[in-house]
Structures are given as C-alpha cells and as structure tokens.
N, CA and C atoms as an extended XYZ file, in Angstrom:
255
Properties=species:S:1:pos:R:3:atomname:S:1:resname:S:1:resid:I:1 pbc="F F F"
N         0.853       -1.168        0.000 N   UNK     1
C         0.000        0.000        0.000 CA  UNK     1
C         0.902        1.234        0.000 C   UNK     1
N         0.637        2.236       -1.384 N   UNK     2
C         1.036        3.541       -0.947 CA  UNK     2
C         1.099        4.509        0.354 C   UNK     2
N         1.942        5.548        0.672 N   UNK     3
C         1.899        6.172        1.336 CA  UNK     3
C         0.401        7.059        0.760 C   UNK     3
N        -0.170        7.498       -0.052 N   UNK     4
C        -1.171        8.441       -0.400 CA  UNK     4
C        -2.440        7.328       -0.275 C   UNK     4
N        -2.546        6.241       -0.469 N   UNK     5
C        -3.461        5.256        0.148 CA  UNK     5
C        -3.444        5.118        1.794 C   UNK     5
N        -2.482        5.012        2.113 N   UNK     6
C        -2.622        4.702        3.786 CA  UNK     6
C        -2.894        6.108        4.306 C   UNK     6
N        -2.575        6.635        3.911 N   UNK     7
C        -3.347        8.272        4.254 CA  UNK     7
C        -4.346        8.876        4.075 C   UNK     7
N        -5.108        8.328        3.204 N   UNK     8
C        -6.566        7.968        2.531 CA  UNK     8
C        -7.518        6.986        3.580 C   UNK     8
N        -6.889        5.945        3.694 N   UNK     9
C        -7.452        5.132        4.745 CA  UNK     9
C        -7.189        5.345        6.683 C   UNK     9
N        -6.388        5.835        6.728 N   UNK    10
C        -6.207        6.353        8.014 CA  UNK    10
C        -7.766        7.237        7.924 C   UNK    10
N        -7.755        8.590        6.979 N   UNK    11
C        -8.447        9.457        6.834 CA  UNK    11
C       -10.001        8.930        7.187 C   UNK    11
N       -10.176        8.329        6.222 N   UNK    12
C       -11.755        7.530        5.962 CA  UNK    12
C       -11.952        6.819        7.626 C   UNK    12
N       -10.908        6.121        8.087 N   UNK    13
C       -11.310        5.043        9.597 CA  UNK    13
C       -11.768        6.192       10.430 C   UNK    13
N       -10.493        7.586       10.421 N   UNK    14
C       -11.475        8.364       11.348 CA  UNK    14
C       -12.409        9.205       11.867 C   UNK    14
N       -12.789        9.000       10.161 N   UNK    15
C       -14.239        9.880        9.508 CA  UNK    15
C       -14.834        8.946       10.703 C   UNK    15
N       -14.921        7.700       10.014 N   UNK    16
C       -16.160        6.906       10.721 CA  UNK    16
C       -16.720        6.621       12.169 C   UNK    16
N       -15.077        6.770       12.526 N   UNK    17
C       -15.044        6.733       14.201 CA  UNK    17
C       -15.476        7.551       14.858 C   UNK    17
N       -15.322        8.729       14.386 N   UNK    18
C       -15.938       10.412       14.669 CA  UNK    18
C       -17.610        9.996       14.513 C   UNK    18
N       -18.115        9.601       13.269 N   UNK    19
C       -19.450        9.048       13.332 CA  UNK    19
C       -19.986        8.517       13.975 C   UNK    19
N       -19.652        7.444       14.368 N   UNK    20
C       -19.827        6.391       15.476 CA  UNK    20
C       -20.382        7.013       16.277 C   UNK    20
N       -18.979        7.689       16.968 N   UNK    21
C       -19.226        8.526       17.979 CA  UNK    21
C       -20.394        9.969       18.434 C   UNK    21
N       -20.397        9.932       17.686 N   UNK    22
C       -21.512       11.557       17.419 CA  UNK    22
C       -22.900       10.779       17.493 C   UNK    22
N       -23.073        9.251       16.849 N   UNK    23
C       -24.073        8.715       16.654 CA  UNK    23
C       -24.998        8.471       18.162 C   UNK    23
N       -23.448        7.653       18.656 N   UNK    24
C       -23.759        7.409       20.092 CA  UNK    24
C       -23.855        7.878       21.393 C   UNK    24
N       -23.365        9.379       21.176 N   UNK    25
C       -23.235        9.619       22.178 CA  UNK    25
C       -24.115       10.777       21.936 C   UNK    25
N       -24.652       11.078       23.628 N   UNK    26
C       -25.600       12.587       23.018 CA  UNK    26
C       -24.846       13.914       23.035 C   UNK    26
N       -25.179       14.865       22.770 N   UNK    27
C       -24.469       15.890       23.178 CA  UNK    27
C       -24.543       16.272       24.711 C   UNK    27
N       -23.795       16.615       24.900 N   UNK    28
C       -23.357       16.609       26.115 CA  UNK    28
C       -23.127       18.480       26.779 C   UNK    28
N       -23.833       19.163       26.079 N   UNK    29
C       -22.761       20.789       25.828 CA  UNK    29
C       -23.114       20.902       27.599 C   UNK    29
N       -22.353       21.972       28.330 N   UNK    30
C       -22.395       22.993       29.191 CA  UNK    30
C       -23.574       22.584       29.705 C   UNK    30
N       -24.577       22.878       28.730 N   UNK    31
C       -26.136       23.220       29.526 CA  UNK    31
C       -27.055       21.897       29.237 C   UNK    31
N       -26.356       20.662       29.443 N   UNK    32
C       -26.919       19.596       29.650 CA  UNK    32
C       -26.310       18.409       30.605 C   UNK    32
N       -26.973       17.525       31.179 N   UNK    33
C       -26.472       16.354       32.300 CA  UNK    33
C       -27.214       15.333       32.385 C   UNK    33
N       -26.233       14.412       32.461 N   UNK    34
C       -26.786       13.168       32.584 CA  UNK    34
C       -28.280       12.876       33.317 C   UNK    34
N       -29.109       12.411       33.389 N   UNK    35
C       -30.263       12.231       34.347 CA  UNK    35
C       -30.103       10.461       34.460 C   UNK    35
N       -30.129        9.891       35.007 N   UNK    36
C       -30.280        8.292       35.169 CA  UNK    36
C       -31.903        8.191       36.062 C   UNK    36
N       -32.376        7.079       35.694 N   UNK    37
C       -33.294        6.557       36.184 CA  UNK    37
C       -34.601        7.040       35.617 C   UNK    37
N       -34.371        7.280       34.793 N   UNK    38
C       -35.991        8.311       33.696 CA  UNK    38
C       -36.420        7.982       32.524 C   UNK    38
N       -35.403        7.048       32.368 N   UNK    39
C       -35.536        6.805       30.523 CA  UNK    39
C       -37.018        5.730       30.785 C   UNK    39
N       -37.580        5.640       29.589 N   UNK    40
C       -38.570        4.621       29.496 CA  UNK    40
C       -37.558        3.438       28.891 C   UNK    40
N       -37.835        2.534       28.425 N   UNK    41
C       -37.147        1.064       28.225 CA  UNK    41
C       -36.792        1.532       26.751 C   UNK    41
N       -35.739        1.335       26.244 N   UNK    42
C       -35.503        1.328       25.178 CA  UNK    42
C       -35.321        2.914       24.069 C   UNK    42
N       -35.365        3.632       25.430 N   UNK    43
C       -35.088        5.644       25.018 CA  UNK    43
C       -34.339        5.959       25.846 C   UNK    43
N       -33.116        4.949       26.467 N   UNK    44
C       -31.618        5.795       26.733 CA  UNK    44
C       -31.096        6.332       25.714 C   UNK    44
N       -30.723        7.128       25.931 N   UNK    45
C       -29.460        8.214       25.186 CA  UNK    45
C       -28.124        7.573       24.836 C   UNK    45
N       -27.794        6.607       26.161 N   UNK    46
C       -26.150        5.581       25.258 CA  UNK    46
C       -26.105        4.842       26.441 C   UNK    46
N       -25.001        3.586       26.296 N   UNK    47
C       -24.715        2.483       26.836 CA  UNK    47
C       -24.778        2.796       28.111 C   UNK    47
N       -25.435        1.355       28.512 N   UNK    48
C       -25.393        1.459       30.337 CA  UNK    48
C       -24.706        0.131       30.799 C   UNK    48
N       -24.601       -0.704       31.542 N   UNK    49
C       -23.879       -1.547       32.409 CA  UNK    49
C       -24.487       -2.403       31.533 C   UNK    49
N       -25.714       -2.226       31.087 N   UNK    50
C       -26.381       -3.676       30.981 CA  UNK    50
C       -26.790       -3.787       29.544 C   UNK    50
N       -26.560       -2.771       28.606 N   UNK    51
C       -26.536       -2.903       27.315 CA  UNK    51
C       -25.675       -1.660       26.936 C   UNK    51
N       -25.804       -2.486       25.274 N   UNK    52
C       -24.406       -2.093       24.729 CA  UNK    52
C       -24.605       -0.452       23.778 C   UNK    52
N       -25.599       -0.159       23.468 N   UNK    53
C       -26.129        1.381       23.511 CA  UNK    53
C       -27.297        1.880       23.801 C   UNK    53
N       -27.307        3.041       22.702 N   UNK    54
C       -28.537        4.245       22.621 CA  UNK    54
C       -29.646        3.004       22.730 C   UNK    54
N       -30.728        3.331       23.289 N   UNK    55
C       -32.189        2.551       22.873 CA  UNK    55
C       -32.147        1.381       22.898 C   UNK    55
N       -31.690        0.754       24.338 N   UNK    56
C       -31.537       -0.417       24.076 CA  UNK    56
C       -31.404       -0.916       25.833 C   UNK    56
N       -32.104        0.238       26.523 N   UNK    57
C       -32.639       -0.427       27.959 CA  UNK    57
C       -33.324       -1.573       27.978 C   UNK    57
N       -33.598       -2.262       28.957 N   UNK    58
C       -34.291       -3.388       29.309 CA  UNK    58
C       -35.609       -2.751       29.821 C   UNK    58
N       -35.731       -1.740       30.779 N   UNK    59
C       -36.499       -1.429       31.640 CA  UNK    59
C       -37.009       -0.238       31.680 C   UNK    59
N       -38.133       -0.068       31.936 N   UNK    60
C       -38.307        1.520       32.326 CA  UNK    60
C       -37.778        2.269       33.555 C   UNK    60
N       -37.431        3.208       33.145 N   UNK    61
C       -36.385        3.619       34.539 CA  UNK    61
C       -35.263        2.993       35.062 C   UNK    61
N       -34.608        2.525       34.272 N   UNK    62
C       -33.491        1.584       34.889 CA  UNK    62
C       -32.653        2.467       35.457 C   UNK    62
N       -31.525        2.218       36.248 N   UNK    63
C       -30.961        2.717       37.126 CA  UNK    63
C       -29.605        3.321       36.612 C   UNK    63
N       -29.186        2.220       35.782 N   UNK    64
C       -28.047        2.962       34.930 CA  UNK    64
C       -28.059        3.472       33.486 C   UNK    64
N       -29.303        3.676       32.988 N   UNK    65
C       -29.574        4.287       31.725 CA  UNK    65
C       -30.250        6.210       31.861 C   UNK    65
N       -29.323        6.443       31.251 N   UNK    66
C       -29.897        7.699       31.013 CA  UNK    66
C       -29.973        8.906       30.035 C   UNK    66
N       -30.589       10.009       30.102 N   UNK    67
C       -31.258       10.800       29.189 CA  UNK    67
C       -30.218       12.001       29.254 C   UNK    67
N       -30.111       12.687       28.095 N   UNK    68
C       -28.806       13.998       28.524 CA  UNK    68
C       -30.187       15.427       28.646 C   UNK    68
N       -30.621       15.565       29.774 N   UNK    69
C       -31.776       16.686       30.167 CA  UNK    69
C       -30.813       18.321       30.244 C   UNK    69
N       -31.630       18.998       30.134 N   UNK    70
C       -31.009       20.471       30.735 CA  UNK    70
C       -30.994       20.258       32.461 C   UNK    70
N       -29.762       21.221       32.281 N   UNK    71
C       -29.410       21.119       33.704 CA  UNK    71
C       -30.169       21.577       34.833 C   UNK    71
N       -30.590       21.066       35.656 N   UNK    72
C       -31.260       21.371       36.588 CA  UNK    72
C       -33.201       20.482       36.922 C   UNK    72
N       -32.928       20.285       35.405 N   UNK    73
C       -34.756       19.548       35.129 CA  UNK    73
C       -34.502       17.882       35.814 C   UNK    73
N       -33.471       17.331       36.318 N   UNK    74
C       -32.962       15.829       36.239 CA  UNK    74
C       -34.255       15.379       38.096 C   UNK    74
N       -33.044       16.772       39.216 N   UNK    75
C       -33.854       16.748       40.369 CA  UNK    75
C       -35.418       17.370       40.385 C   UNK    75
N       -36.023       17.722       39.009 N   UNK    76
C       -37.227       17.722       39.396 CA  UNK    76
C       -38.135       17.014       39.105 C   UNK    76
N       -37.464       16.096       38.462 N   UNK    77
C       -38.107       14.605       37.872 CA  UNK    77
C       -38.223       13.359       38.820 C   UNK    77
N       -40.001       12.852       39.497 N   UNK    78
C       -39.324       11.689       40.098 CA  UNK    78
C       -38.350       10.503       39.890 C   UNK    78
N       -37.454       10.079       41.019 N   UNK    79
C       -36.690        9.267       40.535 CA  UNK    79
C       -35.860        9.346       39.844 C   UNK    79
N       -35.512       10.640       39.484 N   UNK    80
C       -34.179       11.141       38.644 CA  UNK    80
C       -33.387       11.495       39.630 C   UNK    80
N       -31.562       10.836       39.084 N   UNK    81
C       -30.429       11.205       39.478 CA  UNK    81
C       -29.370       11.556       38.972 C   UNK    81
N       -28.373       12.264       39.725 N   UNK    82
C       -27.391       12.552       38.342 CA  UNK    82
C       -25.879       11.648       38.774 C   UNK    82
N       -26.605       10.536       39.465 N   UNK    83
C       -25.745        9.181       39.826 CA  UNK    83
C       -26.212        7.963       39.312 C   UNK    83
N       -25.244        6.832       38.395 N   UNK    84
C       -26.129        5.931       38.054 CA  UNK    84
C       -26.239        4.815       38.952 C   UNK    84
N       -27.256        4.116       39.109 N   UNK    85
C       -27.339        3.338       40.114 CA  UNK    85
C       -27.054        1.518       39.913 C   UNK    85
C-alpha cells in the first residue's frame, strides 16, 4: 500500500469513528447532564452496564440508563439522578 493510500485510509477510519461517535453519544454541551433513572425502556441516550447502547434499555427507569436533560430539570423529575445506580 502507498503512502497516499494509507493516508486515505487512516483518513476515511477516522471519519467513521468520529461518526460512530456523534451517533452514540448525546451531546453533552455545558447546559446539559446526565439524568439516570428516567428513561422509558428502550429511550436511553447511550450504553449502560447492561446494554451495549442508545435505545436499548431493558427497563423503564433503569438505574443505569440515562437521558442527557437540561441542567437542573434531572432533580425535578421523580426518581431522577445525576448518579447511576
């Protein structure tokens, strides 16, 4: 493999990885935080202990799945924490 191919392909792997990533993860800015324990079954935001990503809780409200809320809305939600359990 060329040097202008492996530089091509370096390029492209970390297009995708960047994708991946953006896919899976929520945004996260300043004016948002984790909430755990709120999601309905299968509307986490990304991986918890017990599955392997986004939308893909077992449970409603599970303990280690959670939603990326504005900051401050997490404690006014029952059963919301900004610890996962």
């Amino acid at each position: 493999m060329s040097n202008k191919n492996l530089v091509a392909a370096t390029a492209i792997t970390g297009i995708l990885a960047l994708g991946a990533t953006m896919i899976s993860a929520p945004a996260m800015a300043g004016s948002k935080e984790k909430c755990y324990g709120v999601a309905a079954a299968g509307q986490n935001d990304c991986a918890t202990a017990n599955s392997s990503c986004a939308g893909t809780s077992k449970t409603d409200n599970q303990g280690d799945a959670f939603l990326a809320l504005p900051k401050g809305l997490c404690g006014k939600l029952a059963g919301g924490s900004l610890v996962s359990a």
